[in-house]
C-alpha positions in Angstrom: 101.2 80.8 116.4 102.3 83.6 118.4 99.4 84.0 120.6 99.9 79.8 121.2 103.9 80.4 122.2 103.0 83.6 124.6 101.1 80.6 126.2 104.0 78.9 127.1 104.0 75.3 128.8 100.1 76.2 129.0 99.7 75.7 125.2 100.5 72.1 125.4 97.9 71.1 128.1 95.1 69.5 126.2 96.3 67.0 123.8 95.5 67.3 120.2 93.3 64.8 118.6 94.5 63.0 115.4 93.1 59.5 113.2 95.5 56.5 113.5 96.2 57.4 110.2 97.8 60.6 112.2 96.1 63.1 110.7 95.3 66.2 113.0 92.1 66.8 113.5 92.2 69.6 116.2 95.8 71.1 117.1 97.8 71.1 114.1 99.0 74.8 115.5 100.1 73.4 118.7 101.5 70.5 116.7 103.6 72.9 114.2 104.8 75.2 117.3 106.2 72.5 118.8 108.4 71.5 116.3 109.4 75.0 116.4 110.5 74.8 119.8 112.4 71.3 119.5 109.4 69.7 121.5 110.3 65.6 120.8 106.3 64.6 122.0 102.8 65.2 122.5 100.0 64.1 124.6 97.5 62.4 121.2 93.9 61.6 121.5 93.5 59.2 119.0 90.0 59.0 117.3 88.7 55.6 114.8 87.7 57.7 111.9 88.3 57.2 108.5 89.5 59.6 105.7 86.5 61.2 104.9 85.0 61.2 108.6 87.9 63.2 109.7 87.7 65.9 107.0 84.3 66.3 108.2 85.3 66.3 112.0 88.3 68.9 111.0 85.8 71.0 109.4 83.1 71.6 112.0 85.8 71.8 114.4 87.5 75.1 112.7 84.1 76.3 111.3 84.5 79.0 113.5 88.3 79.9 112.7 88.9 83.1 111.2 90.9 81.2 108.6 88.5 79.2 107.7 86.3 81.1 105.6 82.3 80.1 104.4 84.4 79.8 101.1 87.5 77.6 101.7 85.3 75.3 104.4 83.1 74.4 101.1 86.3 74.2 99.4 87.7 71.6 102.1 83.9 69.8 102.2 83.7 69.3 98.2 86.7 66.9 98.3 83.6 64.7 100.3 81.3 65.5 97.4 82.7 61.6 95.8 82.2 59.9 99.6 78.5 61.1 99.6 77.7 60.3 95.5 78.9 56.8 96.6 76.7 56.6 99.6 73.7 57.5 97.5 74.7 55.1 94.6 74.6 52.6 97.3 71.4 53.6 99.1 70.0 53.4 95.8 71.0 50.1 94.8 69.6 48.7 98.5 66.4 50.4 97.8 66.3 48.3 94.2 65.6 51.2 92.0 67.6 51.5 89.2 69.7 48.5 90.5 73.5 48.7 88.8 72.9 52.3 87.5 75.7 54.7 87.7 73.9 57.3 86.9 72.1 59.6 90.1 68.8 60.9 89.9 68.5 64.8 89.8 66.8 64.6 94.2 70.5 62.6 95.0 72.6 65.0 93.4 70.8 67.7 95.4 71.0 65.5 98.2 74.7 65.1 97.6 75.2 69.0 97.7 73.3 69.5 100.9 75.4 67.1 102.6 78.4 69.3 101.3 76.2 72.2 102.6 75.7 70.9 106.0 79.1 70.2 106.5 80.3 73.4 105.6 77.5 75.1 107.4 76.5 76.7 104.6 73.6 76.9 102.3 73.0 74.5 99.1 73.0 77.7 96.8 76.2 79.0 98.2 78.1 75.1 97.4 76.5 75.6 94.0 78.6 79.3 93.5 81.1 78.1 94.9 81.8 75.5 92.2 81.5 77.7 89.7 83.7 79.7 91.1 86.4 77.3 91.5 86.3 76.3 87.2 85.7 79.7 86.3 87.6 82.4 88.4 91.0 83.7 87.5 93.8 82.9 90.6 93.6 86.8 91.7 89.6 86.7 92.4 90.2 83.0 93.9 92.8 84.7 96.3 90.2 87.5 96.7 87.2 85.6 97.4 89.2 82.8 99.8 90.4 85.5 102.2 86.8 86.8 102.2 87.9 90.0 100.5 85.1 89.9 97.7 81.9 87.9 99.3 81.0 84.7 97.4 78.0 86.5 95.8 80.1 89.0 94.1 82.3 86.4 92.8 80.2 84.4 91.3 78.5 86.4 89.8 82.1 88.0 88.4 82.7 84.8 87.3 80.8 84.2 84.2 83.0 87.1 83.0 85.8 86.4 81.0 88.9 86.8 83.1 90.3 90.2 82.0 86.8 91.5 83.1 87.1 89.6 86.5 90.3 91.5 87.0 88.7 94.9 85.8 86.0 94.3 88.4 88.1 93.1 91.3 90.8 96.2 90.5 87.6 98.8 90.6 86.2 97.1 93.6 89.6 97.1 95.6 89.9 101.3 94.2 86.5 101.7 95.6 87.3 100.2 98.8 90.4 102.1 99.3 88.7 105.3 98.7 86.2 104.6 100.8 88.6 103.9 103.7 90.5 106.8 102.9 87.5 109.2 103.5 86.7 107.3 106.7 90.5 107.9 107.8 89.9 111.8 106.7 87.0 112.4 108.2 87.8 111.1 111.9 91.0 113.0 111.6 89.0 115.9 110.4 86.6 115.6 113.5 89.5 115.0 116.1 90.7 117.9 114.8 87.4 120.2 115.0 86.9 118.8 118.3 90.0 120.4 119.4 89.9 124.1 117.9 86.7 124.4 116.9 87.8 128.3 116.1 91.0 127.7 113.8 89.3 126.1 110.6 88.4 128.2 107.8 85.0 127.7 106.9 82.4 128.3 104.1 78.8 129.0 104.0 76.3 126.8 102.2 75.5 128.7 99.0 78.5 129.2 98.1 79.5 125.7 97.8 76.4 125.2 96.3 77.4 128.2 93.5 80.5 126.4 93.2 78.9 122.7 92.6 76.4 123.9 90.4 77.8 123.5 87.2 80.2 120.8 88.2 78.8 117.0 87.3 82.0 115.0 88.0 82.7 114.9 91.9 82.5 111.5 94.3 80.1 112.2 96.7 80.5 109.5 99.8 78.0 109.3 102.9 80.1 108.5 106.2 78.6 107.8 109.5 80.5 110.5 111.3 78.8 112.7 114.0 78.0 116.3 113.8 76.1 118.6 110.6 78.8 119.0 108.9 80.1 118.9 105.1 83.7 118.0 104.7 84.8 118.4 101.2 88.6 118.6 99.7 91.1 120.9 99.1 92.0 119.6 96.0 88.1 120.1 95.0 87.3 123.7 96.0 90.6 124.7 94.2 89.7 123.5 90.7 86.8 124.8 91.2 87.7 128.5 91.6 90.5 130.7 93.5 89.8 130.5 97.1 89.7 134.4 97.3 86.2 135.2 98.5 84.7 131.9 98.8 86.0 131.4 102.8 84.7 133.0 105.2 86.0 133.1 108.6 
């Protein structure tokens, strides 16, 4: 929204394309910002679609929105999953086979999810996860997985937990993350540092960190893609380890 109002008049050019049914298909942005602004009218391109069509149109049209994630475009494309069981029920009944059956063979209900698939963009087996997901997952790991936080793989397969365990698991994956991140963070200031006065930094040889690790069995060890051959490890760490007095050398 704020990138669309730096735009100014500019923003408004092409007109935003909605059903007769008005329902935006492409520009609901523009369409909410001008409200904002006290804007009284719009320039429409008005498209013969009908419910379903323009769900489908709206999809493939923001498939490549940031906010639309491979998750919450399957989301959006299930609520189609009825319009294509119908379609089949009826190709079925034109084709005579099982004529007045409700009931879809095992190939149509696959047929039904690839349609959902294609859609979304995505692949059948990810519509299938994604279902699950949506009966089974607790509201925090829905949250997690919508914003693309936690991949649809992980939750999924988080899923067929109960929910205090989903919770456990997203909680642990989120600590993970953060120290992850954290040592990232250290480590480029660490470098920017070194890179400046490569003299001032106290410094310790090889076997003596090794002397100090060697009985120690309980220390995170993290591999970050940082240049140089160095080993950056904590203060926090080589103080419970032993007093600092004749481990640094200069």
């Amino acid at each position: 929204m704020s990138a669309l109002s730096e735009r100014g008049d500019v923003a408004f050019r092409d007109p935003i394309v909605i059903t007769r049914d008005r329902i935006v298909i492409d520009g609901y942005a523009r369409w909410e910002l001008a409200k904002r602004k006290g804007i009284p009218t719009l320039n429409c391109t008005e498209v013969d679609l009908t419910l379903e069509e323009a769900l489908e149109q709206l999809i493939r049209t923001h498939g490549s929105s940031r906010g639309l994630t491979d998750f919450v475009r399957i989301e959006l494309a299930l609520d189609l999953e009825v319009h294509f069981r119908e379609k089949a029920r009826t190709n079925q009944e034109a084709g005579g086979k099982d004529k007045g059956s409700s009931i879809l063979t095992i190939a149509q209900r696959v047929d039904t999810r690839r349609e959902v698939a294609r859609v979304a963009g995505v692949s059948s087996g990810n519509v299938r996860k994604v279902k699950h997901i949506l009966i089974h997952a607790c509201s925090t790991l829905l949250g997690a997985v919508r914003t693309r936080e936690v991949s649809i793989n992980l939750a999924d397969k988080w899923s067929h937990k109960p929910f205090a365990e989903q919770q456990e698991h997203l909680r642990y994956w989120r600590i993970e993350r953060g120290i992850k991140k954290t040592a990232r963070n250290l480590v480029a200031a660490h470098v920017a540092l070194l890179s400046r006065c490569p003299r001032d930094r106290e410094r310790m040889n090889f076997p003596a960190l090794v002397g100090l690790l060697h009985d120690t069995d309980n220390v995170d060890i993290e591999i970050v893609d940082a240049p140089g051959r160095t080993i950056f490890v904590t203060k926090e760490l080589i103080d419970s380890l032993t007093p600092r007095q004749g481990v640094l050398v200069s």
